[in-house]
N, C-alpha and C positions, 0 to 999 in steps of 0.2 A: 271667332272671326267668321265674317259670311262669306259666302261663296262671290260677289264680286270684290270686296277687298283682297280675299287670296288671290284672285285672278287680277285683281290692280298691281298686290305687289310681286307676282311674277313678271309683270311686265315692266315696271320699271326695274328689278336687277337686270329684265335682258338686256334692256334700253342703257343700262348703265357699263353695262359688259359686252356687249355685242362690235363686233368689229362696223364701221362708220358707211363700207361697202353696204354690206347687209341691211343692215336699217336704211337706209336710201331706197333698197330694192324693195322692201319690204311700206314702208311709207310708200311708192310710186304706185303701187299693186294695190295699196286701202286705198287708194285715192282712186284709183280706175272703177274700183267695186261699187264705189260710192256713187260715181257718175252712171254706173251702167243701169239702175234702174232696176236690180236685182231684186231686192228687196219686196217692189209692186208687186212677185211672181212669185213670191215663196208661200206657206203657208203658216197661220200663227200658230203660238200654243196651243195646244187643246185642240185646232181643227183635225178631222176626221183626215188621213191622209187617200187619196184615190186608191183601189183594189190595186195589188199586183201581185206578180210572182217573179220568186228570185231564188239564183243557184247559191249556194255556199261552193266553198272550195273542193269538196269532194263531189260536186257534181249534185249534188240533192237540190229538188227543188221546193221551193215553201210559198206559199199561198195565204195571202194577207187573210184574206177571208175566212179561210180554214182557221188560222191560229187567233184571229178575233174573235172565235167561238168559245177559248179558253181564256180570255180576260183581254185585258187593253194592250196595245203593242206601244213600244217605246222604238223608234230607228234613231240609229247612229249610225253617223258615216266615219269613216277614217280615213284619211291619207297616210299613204303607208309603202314605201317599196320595198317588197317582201319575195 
């Protein structure tokens, strides 16, 4: 199975299980993202992301630049309250 059928059918058990509140909330919020023009401003596959520098949790900071020197960089983001 491919990586969006797994992610299809995660969404239809949430879709099927999720309280009627929640999916409301969560439908009104794709619908805002959709309108906001988001999309225009991100950047694609494969594009080169802008230089930056960033802290990790302990306080280190890391330099896009520098660690592009040791191969391609992959970013993720999380949402997370930790």
């Amino acid at each position: 199975m491919g990586l969006q059928q797994t992610l299809d059918n995660i969404k239809q058990e949430f879709v099927a299980s999720a309280p009627a509140e929640r999916l409301a909330i969560m439908q009104q919020a794709t619908a805002l993202l959709s309108t906001s023009e988001i999309l225009e401003k991100t950047l694609s596959p494969g594009t080169r992301a802008p230089d930056f520098s960033l802290q990790d949790a302990a306080g280190n900071t890391f330099d896009s630049r520098e660690l592009r020197k040791k191969g391609p960089l992959l970013l993720t983001f999380y949402r997370g309250i930790w």
